[in-house]
N, CA, C and O atoms as a MOPAC input file, in Angstrom:
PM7 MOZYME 1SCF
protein

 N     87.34400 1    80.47300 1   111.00300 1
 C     88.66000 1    79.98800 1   110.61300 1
 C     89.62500 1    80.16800 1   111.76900 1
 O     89.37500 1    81.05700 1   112.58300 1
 N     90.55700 1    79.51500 1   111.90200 1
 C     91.92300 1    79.29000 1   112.88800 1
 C     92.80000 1    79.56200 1   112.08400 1
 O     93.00600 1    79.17000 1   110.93500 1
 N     93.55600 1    80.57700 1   113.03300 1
 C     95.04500 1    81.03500 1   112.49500 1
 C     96.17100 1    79.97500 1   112.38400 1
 O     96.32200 1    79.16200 1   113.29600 1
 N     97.08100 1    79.96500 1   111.12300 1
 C     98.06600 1    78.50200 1   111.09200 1
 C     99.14000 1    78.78800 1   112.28200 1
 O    100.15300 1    78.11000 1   112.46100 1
 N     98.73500 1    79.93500 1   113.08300 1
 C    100.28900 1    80.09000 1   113.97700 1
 C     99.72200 1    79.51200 1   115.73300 1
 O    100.21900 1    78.71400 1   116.52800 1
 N     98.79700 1    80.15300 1   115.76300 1
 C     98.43200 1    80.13800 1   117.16500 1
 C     97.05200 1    79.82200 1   117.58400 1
 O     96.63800 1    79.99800 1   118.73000 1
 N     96.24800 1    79.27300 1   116.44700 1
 C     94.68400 1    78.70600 1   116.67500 1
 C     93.71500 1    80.03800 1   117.02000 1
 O     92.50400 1    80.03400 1   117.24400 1
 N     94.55900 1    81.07500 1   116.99200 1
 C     93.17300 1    82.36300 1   116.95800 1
 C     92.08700 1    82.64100 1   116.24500 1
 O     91.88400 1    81.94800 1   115.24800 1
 N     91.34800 1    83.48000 1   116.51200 1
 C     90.53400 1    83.99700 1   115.53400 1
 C     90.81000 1    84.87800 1   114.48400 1
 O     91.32500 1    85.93100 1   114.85900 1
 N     90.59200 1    84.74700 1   113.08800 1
 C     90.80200 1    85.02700 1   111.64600 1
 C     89.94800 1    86.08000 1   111.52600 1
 O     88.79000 1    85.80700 1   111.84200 1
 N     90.17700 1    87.34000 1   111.12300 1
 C     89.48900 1    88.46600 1   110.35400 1
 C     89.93700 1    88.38500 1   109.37400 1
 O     91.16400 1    88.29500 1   109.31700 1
 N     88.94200 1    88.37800 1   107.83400 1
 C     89.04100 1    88.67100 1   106.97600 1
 C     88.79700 1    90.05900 1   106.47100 1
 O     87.85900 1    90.76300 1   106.84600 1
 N     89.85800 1    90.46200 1   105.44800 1
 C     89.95800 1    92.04500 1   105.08800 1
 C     89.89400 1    92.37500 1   103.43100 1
 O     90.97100 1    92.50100 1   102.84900 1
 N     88.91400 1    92.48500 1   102.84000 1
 C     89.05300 1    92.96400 1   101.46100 1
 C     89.33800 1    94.12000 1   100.68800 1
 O     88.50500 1    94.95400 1   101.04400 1
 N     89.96800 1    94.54100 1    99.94500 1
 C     90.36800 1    95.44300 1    99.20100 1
 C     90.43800 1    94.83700 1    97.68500 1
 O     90.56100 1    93.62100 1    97.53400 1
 N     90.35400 1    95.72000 1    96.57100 1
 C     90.24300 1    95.53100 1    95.34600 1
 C     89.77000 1    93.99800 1    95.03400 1
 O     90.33500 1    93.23100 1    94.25400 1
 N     89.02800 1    93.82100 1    95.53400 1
 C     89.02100 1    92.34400 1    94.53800 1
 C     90.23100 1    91.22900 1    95.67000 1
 O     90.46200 1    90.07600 1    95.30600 1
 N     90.66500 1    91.61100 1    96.55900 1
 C     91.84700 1    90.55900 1    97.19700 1
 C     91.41400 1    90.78400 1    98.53800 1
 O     90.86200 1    91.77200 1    99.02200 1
 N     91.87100 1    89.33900 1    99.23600 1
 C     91.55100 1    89.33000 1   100.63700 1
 C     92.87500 1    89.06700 1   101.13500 1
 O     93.89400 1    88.76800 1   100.51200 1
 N     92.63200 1    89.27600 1   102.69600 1
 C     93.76400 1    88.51900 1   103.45100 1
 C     93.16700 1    88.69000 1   104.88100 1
 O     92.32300 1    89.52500 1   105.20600 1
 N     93.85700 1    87.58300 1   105.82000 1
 C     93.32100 1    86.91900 1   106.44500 1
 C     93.98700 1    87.37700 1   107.73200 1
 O     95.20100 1    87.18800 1   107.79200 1
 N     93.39300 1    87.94400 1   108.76300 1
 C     94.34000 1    88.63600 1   110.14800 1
 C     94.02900 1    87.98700 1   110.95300 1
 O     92.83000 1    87.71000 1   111.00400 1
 N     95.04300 1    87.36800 1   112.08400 1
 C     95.13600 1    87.15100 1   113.08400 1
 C     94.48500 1    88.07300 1   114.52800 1
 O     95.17800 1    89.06700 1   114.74100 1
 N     93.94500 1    87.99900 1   114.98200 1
 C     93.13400 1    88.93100 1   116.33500 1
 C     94.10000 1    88.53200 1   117.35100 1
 O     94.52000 1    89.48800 1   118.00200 1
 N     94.48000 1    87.61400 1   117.61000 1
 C     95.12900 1    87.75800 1   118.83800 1
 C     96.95900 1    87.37700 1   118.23500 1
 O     97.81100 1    87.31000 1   119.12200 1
 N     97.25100 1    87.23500 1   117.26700 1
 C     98.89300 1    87.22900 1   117.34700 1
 C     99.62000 1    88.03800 1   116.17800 1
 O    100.81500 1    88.27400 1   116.00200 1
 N     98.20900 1    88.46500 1   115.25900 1
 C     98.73300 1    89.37400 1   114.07300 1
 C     99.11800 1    88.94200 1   112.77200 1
 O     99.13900 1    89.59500 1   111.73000 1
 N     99.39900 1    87.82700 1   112.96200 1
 C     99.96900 1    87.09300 1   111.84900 1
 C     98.94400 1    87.56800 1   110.58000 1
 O     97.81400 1    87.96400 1   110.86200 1
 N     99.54200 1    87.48800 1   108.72800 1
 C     98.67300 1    87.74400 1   108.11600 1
 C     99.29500 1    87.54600 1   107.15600 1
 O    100.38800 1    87.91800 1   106.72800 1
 N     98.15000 1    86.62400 1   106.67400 1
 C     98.82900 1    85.53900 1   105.69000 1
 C     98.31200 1    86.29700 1   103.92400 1
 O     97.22800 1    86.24400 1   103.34400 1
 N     99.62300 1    86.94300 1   103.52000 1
 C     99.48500 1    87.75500 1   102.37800 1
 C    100.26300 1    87.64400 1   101.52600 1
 O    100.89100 1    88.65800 1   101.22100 1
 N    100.53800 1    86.37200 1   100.79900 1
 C    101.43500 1    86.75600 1    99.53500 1
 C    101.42600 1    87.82600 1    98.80100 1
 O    100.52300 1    88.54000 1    98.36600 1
 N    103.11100 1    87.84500 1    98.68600 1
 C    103.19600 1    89.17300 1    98.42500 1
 C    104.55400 1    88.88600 1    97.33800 1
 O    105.52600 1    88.38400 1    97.90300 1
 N    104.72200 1    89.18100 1    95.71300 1
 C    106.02600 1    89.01400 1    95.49000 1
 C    106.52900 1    90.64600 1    94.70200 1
 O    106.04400 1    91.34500 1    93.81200 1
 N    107.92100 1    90.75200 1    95.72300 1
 C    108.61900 1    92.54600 1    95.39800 1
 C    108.96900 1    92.65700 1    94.27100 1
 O    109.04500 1    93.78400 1    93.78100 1
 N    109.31800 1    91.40200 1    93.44900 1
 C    110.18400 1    91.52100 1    92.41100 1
 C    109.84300 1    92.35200 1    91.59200 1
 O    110.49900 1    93.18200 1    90.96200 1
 N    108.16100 1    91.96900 1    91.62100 1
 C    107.93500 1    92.27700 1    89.96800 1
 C    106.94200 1    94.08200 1    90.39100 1
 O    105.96300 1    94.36400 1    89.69900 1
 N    107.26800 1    94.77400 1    91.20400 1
 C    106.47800 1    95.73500 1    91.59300 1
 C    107.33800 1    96.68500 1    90.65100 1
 O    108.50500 1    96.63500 1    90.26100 1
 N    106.20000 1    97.64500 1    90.42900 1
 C    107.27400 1    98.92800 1    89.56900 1
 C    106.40200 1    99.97700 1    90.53200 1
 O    105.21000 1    99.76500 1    90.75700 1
 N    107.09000 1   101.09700 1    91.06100 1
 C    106.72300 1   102.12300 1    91.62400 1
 C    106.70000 1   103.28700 1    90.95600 1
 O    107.63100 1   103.41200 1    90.16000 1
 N    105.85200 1   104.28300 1    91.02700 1
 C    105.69300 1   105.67800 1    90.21100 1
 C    106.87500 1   106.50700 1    90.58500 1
 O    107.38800 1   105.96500 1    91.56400 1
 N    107.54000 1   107.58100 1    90.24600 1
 C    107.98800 1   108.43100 1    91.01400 1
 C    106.56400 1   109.34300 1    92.04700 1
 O    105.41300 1   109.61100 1    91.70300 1
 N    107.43600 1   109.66300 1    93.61900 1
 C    106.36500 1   110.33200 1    94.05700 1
 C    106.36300 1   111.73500 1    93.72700 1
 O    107.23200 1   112.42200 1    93.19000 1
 N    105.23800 1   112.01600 1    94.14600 1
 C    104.47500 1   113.41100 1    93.53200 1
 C    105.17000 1   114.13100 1    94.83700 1
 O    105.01200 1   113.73600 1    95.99200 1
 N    106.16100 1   115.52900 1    94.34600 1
 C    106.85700 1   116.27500 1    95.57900 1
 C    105.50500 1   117.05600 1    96.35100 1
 O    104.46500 1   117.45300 1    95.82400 1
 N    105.91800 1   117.11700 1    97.76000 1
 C    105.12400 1   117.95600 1    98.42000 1
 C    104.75700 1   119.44300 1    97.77700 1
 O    103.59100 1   119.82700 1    97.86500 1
 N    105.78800 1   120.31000 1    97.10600 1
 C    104.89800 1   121.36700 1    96.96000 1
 C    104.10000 1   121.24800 1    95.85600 1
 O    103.19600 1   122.06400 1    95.67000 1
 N    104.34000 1   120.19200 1    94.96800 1
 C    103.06100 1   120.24800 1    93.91300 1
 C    102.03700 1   119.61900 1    94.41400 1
 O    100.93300 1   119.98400 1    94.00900 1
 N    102.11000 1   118.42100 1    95.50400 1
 C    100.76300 1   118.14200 1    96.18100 1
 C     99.75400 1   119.22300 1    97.00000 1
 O     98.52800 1   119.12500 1    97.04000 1
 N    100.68300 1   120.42800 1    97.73600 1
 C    100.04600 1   121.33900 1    98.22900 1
 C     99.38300 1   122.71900 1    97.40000 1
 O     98.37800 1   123.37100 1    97.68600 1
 N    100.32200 1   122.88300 1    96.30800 1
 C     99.42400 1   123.33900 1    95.57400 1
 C     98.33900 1   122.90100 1    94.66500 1
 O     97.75600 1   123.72600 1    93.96100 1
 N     98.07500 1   121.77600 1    94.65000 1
 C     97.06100 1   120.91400 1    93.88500 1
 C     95.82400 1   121.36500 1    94.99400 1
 O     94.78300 1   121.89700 1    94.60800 1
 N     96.09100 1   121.08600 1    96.31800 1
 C     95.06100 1   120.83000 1    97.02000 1
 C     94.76900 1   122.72700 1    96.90900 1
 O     93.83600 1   123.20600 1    96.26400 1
 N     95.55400 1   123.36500 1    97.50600 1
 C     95.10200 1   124.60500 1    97.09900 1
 C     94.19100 1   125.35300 1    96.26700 1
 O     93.35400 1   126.16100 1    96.67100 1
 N     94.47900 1   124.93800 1    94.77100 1
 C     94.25600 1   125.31400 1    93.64400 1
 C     92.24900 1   124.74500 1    93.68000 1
 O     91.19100 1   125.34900 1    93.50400 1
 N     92.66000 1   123.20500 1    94.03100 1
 C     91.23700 1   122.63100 1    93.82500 1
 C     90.24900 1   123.21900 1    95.01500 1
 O     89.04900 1   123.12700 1    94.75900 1
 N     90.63500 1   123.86000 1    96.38800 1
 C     90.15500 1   124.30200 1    96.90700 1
 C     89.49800 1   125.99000 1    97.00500 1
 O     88.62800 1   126.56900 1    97.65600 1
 N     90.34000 1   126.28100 1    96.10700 1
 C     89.74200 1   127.65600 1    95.44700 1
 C     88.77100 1   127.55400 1    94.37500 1
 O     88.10600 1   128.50100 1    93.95400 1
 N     88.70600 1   126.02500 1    93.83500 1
 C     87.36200 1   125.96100 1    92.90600 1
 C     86.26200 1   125.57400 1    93.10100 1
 O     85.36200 1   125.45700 1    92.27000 1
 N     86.22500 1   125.24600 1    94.68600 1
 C     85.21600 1   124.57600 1    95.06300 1
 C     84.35100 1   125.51400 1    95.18400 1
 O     84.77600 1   126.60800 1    95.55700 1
 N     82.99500 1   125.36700 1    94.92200 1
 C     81.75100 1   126.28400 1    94.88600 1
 C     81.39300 1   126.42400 1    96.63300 1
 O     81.11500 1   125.44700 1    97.32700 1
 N     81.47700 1   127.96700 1    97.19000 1
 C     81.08000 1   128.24700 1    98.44200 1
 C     82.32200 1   128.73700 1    98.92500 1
 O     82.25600 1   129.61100 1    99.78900 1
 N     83.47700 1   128.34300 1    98.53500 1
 C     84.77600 1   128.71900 1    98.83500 1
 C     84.95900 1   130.23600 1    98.57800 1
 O     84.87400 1   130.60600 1    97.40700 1
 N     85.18500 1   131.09700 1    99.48100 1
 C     85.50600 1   132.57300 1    99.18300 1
 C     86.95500 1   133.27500 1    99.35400 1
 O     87.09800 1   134.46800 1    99.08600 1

């Protein structure tokens, strides 16, 4: 495939079930995308992420 900007070469990239299509030599990447309708989580604060990892790392078998 040829890129619609600059006739390059096309890498294709999959994730979940969706592709999109990269440009190698100009980047371009053709990804619809619509913001409207996105809902975001609140993020998870750093010290409860560090104690998560903590916690699960004290259960790991071999861990002393």
């Amino acid at each position: 495939m040829e890129c619609s900007r600059c006739g390059g070469r096309l890498e294709t990239y999959a994730l979940n079930g969706s592709e999109a299509c990269v440009c190698e030599d100009c980047g371009f990447v053709d990804t619809p995308f619509e913001h409207d309708d996105v809902e975001f989580e609140d993020p998870e604060p750093w010290s409860t992420a560090i104690q998560r990892f903590y916690e699960k790392r004290e259960s790991a078998p071999g861990q002393e």
